[in-house]
C-alpha positions in Angstrom: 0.0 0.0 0.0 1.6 3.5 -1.1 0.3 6.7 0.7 -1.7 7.7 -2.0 -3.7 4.4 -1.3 -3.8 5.6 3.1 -5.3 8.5 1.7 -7.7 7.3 -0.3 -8.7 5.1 2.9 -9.1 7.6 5.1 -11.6 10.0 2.3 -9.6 11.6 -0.8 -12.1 14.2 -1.5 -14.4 14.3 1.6 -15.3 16.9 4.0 -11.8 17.4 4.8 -10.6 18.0 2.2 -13.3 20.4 0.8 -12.5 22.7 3.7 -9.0 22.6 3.7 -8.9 23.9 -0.2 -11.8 26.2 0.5 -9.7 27.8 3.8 -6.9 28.4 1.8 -8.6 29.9 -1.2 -8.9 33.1 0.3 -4.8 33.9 1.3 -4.9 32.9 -2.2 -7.2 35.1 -3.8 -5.7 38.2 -1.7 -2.1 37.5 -2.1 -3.3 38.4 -5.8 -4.3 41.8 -4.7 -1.1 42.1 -3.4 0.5 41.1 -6.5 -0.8 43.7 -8.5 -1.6 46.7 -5.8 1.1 48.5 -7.4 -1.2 49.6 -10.5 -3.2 51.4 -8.0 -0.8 52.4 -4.7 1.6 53.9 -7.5 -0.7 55.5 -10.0 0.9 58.5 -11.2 -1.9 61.1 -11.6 -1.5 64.4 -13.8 0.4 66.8 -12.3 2.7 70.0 -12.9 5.0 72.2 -10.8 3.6 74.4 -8.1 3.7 78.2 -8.7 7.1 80.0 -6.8 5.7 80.0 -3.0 6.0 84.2 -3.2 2.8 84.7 -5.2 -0.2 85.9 -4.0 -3.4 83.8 -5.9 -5.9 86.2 -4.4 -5.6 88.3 -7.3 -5.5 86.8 -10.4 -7.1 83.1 -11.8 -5.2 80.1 -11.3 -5.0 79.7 -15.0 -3.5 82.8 -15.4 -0.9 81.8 -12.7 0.0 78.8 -14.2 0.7 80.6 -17.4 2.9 82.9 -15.8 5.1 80.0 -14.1 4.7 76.9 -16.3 5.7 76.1 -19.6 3.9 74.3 -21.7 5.0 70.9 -23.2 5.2 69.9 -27.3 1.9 67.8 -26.2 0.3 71.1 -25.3 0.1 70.2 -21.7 1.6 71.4 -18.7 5.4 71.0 -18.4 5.5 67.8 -15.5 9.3 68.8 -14.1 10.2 72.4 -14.8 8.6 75.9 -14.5 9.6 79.6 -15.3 12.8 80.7 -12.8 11.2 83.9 -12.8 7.2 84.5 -13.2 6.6 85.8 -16.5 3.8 87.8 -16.6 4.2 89.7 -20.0 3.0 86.2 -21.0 -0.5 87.1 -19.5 -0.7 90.2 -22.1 0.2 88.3 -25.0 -2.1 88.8 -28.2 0.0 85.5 -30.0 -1.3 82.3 -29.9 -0.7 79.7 -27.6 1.9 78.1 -30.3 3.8 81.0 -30.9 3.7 81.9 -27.3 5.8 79.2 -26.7 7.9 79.1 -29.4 8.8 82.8 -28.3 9.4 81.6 -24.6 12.1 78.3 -25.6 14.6 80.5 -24.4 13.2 81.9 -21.0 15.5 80.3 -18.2 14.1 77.1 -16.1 14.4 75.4 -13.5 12.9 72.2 -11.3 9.3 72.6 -9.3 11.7 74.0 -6.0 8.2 74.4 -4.4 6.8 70.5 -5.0 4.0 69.9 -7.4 0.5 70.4 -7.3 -1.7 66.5 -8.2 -4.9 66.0 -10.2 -6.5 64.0 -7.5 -9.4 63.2 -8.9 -9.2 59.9 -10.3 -7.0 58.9 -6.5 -7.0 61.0 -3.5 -3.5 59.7 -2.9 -0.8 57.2 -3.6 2.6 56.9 -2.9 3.7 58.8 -5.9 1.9 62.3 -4.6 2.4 60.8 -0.7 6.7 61.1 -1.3 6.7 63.2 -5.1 7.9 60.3 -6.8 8.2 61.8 -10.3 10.9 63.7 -12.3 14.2 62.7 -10.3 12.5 60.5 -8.5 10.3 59.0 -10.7 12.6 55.7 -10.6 11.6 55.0 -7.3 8.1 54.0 -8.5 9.5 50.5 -10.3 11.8 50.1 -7.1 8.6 49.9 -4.5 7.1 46.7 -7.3 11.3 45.6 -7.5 11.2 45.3 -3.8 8.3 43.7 -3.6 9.3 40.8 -6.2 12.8 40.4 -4.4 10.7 39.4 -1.4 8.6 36.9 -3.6 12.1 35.6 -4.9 14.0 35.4 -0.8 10.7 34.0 0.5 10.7 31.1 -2.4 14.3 30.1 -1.5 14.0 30.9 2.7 10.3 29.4 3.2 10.8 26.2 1.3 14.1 25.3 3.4 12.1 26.5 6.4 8.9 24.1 5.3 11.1 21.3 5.1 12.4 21.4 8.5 9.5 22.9 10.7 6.6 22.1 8.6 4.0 23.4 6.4 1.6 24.6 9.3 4.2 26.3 10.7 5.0 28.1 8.0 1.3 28.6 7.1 1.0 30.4 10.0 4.2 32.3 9.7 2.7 33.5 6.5 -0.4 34.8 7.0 0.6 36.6 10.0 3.7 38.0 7.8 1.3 39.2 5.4 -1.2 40.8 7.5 1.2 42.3 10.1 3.4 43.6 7.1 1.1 45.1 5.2 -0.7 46.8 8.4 2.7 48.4 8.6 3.2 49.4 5.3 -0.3 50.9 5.4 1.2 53.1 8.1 4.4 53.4 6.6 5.8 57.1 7.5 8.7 56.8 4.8 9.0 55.2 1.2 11.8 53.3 2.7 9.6 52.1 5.3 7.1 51.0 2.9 9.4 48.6 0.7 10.7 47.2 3.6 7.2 46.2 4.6 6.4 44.9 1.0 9.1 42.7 1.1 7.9 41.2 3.9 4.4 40.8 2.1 6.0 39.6 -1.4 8.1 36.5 1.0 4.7 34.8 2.4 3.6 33.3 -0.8 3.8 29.8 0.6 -0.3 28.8 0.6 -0.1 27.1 -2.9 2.1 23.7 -1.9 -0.1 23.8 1.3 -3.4 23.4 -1.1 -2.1 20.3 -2.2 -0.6 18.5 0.7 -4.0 16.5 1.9 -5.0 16.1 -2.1 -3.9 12.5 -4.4 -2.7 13.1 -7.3 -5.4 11.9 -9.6 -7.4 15.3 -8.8 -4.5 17.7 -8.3 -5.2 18.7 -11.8 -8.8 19.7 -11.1 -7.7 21.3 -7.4 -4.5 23.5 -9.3 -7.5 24.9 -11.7 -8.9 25.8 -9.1 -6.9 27.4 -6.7 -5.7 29.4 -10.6 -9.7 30.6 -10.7 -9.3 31.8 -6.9 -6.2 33.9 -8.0 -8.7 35.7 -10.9 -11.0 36.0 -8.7 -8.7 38.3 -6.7 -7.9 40.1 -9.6 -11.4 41.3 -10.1 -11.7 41.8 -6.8 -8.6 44.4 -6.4 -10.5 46.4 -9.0 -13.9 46.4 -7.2 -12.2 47.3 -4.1 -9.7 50.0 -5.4 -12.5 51.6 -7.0 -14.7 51.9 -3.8 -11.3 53.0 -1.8 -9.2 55.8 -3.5 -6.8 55.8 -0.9 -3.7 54.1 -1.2 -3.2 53.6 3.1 -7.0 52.5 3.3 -6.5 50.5 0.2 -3.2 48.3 1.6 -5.1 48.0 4.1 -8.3 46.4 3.0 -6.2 44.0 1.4 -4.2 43.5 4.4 -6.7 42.5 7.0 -8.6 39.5 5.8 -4.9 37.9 6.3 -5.5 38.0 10.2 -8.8 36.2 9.6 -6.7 33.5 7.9 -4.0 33.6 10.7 -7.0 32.6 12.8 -8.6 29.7 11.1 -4.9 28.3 9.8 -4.8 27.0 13.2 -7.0 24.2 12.5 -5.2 23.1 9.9 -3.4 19.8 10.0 0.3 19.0 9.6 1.1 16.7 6.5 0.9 13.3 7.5 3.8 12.6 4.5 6.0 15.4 6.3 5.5 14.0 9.8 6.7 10.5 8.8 9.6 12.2 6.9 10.4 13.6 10.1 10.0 10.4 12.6 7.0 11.5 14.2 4.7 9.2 12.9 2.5 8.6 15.9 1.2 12.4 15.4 0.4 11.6 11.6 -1.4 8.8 12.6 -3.8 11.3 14.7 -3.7 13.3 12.1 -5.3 10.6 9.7 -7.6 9.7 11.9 -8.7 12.9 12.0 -8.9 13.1 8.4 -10.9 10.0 8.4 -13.6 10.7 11.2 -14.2 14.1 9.6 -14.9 12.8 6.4 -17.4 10.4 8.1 -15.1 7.2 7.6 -15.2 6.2 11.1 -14.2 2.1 10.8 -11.6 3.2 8.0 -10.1 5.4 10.7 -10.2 2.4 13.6 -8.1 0.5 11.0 -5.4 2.8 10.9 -2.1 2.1 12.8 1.5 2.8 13.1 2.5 -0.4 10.8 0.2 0.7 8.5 1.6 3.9 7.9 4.9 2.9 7.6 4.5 0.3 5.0 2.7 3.0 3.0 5.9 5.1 3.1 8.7 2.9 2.9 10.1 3.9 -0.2 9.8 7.7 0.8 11.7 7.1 3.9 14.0 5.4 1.8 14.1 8.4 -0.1 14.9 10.7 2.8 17.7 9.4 4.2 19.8 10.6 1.4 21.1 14.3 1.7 20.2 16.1 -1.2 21.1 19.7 -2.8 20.4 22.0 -5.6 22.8 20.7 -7.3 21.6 17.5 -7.4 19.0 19.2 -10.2 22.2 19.4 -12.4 24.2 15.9 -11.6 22.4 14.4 -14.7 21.9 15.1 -18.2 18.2 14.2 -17.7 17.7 16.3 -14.7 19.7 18.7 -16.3 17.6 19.1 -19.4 14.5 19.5 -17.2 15.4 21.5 -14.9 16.4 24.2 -17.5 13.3 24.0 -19.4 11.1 24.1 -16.4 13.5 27.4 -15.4 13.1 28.6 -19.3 9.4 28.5 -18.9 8.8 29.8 -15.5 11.0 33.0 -16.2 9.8 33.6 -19.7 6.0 33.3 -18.6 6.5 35.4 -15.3 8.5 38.0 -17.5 5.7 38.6 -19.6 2.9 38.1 -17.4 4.2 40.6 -14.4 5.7 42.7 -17.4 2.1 43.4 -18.7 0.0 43.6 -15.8 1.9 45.3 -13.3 1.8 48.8 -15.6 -1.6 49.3 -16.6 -1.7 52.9 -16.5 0.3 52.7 -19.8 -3.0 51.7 -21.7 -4.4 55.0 -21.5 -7.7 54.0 -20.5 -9.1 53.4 -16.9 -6.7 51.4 -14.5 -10.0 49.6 -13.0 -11.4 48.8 -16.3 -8.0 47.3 -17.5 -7.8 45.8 -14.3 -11.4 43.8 -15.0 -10.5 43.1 -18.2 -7.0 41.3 -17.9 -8.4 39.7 -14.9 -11.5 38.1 -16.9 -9.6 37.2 -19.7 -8.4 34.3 -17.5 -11.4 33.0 -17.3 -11.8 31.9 -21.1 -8.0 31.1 -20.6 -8.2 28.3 -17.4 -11.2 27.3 -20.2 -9.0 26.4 -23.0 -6.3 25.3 -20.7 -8.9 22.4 -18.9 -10.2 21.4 -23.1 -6.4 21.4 -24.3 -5.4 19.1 -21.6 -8.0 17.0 -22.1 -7.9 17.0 -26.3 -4.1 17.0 -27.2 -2.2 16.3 -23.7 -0.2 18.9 -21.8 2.7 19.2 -23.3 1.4 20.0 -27.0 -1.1 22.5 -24.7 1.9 24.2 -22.8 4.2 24.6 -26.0 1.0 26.0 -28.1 0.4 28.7 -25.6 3.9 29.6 -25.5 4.6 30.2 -28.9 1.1 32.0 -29.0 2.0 34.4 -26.8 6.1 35.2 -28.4 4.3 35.8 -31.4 1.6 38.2 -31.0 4.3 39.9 -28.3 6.7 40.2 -32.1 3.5 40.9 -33.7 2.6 44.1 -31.2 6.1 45.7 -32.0 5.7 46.4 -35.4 2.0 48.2 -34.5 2.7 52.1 -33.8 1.6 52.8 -30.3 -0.3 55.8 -31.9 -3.0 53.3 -32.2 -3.8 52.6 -28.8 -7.3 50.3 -29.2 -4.9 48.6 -31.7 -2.3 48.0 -29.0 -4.5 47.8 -26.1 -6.5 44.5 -28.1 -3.0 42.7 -28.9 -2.2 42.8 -25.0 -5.2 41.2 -24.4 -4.6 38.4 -27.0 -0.6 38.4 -25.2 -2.3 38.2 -21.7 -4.7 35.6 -22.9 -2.0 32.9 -24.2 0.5 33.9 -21.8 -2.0 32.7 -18.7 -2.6 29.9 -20.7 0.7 29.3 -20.0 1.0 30.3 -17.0 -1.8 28.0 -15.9 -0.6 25.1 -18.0 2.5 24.9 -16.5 0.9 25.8 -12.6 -1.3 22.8 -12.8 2.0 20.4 -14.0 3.4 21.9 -11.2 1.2 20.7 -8.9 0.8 17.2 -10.7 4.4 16.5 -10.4 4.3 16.6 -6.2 
C-alpha cells in the first residue's frame, strides 16, 4: 500500500478535504491583490510644478498663474518637471497664440518645481507617488517599490521552502499569513518610502499557501484542485479592481487588502500538519492522529479504527527510503536528464513570469481606466483556465503548454511592429498576449502541482 492508497482510505475528496482547499482559497485570492496593488498604490496622476511659493493667488485666476510659471509641453500640456525661474507675466498680455507663445518663450530660463507639485487628485485621492513626489528625479523610485516587492517573492521562495522542510508546512502557514497581515498593516502606516518597501518585502516572502493546497489532495485530482486554486487567484484580480474603486486611498486600500490575512491567521490554526511530512520527520505517531482525524471528519469512522503505526509505515517505505539521502540543488544538475529538465522548467517559468508581471503590473500605460483594464486582464483568464482544462484533455499537456507559448512570443513580435499611436490597436494585442501567456502560466501551474 503507497500513501496515495492511506489517503484514499481515510476520504480523498471528503469533508476534509473540501475545507481545507476552500480555507486556503482566500490567502490565495488576496495575495493576488497584493501582487498587483502597485497599479493602483503607485498610479501617477497628472500633475505639474507648483507656482514660486512668493505669489499671491488672491488676485488673479489660477489659470492665469499657471501661465505665468509653467511652460507648456510639445503635447500642449503642462510641463511635468520644470517651471519659469522667474514668473513671466508679459505672457498674461500676449495677443499670439498659444503656439507661438511658446515658441517665443524656448529660451526663457528654467528650473525644477523647488516648491513641489501640485496633483490632479481626482481619479485617487492619494498614492505613494503624490504621498513622497515620486516623479521627475524621483520618478525611478516607482519600479523600485514593485522591485522590492518581487525580491521578497524571490527570498521567501528560496527561505520558506528550506524553512517548510524542517518545521513544517503549518508552521510556515502560519508564519505566512501573519507576515502578510502584520506587514502590510505596517506598510499601510508606513511614514517613509523606505519604510514601505521594507514592509512589502515582507508581504512579497509569504507566498507559501499554494504547496499547502495540495498537501492533503492524491494526485489523480491535483489537476482539477490546481485549476482551481488558478480561478481563486482571478477571482482576486477582479476583486482588487472592485475594491480599489470603492477606496481611493492608497493607506486605506493596503489596508483592506491586508486584514482579511489575520482572519486567515486565525482559522490556519486548524489546519493539520502533513501526514507525509511528519513520517519524513519520525513522528509518525502524530500523523497517525492526524489521519484519523482526516478519516472521522470525512465520516469514515471504521476506515479510521483501521489505521495504525505499521500501516503507515508500510505505505511510506520507499519515501523514507528516499529521505535518508542528503540532497542539494545541485543535485537538479548531476544528470543530463535532470539537467535538461530543470532548464526548461527554469526557461518557462521565467519567460511566462517575465511577460505576465511585465504586462500587468503597468496598466496605467493603456491609457484608459486602470479599474477597467484591471477587470478586463483579470477576466480574460477566465476563457484562458477554459481552454487550458479542453487542451489538456484534447491534445495532452505538453502539445497544450508549447502551443500557448509560442502563441504568446508571437503576437508579443506581432505588437512591436504596430505604432503605439494606435492605442485600441495596441490595447487589443495585450489582451490576446495576456490571454496565451495565462494559458501558459496555468498550464504549466497545474503540472506543477501534478508532479508533487
Amino acid at each position: 500500500m503507497a500513501f496515495s492508497d492511506l489517503l484514499e482510505q481515510v476520504g480523498s475528496t471528503g469533508r476534509f478535504q473540501v475545507v481545507h482547499v476552500t480555507l486556503l482559497s482566500m490567502p490565495i485570492l488576496m495575495m493576488a491583490s497584493h501582487n498587483l496593488l502597485q497599479n493602483f498604490v503607485a498610479a501617477v496622476p497628472p500633475h505639474h510644478c507648483a507656482p514660486h511659493a512668493n505669489i499671491s493667488m488672491s488676485s488673479m485666476s489660477a489659470r492665469d498663474v499657471l501661465r505665468a510659471t509653467v511652460p507648456l509641453g510639445t503635447n500642449g500640456k503642462l510641463e511635468h518637471c520644470k517651471r519659469y525661474a522667474h514668473p513671466q507675466w508679459q505672457l498674461l498680455s500676449s495677443n499670439s497664440s498659444e503656439i507661438l507663445w511658446e515658441e517665443g518663450v524656448e529660451e526663457i530660463e528654467m528650473q525644477s518645481c523647488e516648491d513641489g507639485w501640485y496633483y490632479n487628485t481626482t481619479e485617487m485621492s492619494s498614492t505613494i507617488i503624490t504621498e513622497w513626489d515620486l516623479v521627475c528625479d524621483q520618478r525611478a523610485l516607482k519600479q523600485m517599490s514593485q522591485t522590492t516587492y518581487m525580491g521578497g517573492v524571490l527570498v521567501g521562495a528560496v527561505l520558506f521552502g528550506g524553512l517548510s522542510d524542517r518545521f513544517g508546512r503549518r508552521v510556515l502557514l502560519l508564519i505566512s499569513n501573519l507576515m502578510m497581515a502584520v506587514g502590510g498593516t505596517c506598510a499601510a502606516f508606513s511614514t517613509s518610502f523606505t519604510m514601505f518597501c521594507i514592509f512589502r518585502v515582507c508581504c512579497g516572502m509569504c507566498h507559501c499557501f499554494f504547496s499547502s493546497v495540495v498537501e492533503w489532495i492524491p494526485t489523480r485530482v491535483r489537476t482539477v484542485v490546481g485549476t482551481g486554486t488558478g480561478y481563486c487567484y482571478t477571482t482576486g484580480q477582479l476583486t482588487l479592481a472592485a475594491v480599489a474603486y470603492c477606496i481611493r486611498d492608497w493607506r486605506w486600500l493596503t489596508l483592506a487588502v491586508s486584514l482579511p490575512f489575520y482572519v486567515s491567521f486565525l482559522y490556519s490554526w486548524w489546519f493539520l500538519e502533513s501526514a507525509r511530512w511528519l513520517v519524513l520527520t519520525k513522528r509518525s505517531e502524530q500523523a497517525v492522529k492526524n489521519l484519523k482525524t482526516v478519516a472521522r471528519i470525512n465520516g469514515r469512522h471504521a476506515e479510521a479504527d483501521k489505521i495504525n503505526l505499521e500501516m503507515l509505515q508500510e505505505s511510506m517505505k520507499k519515501e523514507m527510503a528516499c529521505s535518508k539521502g542528503s540532497y542539494s540543488a545541485l543535485d537538479l544538475l548531476r544528470t543530463s536528464s535532470m539537467r535538461t529538465i530543470t532548464v526548461c522548467l527554469s526557461a518557462v517559468w521565467f519567460s511566462t513570469s517575465f511577460a505576465y508581471y511585465g504586462l500587468s503590473m503597468d496598466l496605467q500605460k493603456f491609457g484608459v481606466s486602470i479599474y477597467l483594464i484591471q477587470i478586463i486582464f483579470g477576466a480574460v483568464d477566465i476563457p484562458a483556465k477554459i481552454l487550458v482544462t479542453i487542451s489538456m484533455s484534447m491534445l495532452g499537456r505538453r502539445p497544450s503548454q508549447c502551443g500557448a507559448l509560442v502563441l504568446a512570443g508571437v503576437i508579443i513580435l506581432i505588437n512591436l511592429l504596430v505604432p503605439h499611436v494606435y492605442i485600441y490597436v495596441c490595447l487589443w494585442i495585450f489582451l490576446f498576449v495576456f490571454f496565451a501567456n495565462g494559458n501558459a502560466k496555468i498550464l504549466f501551474s497545474v503540472v506543477s502541482h501534478s508532479l508533487l
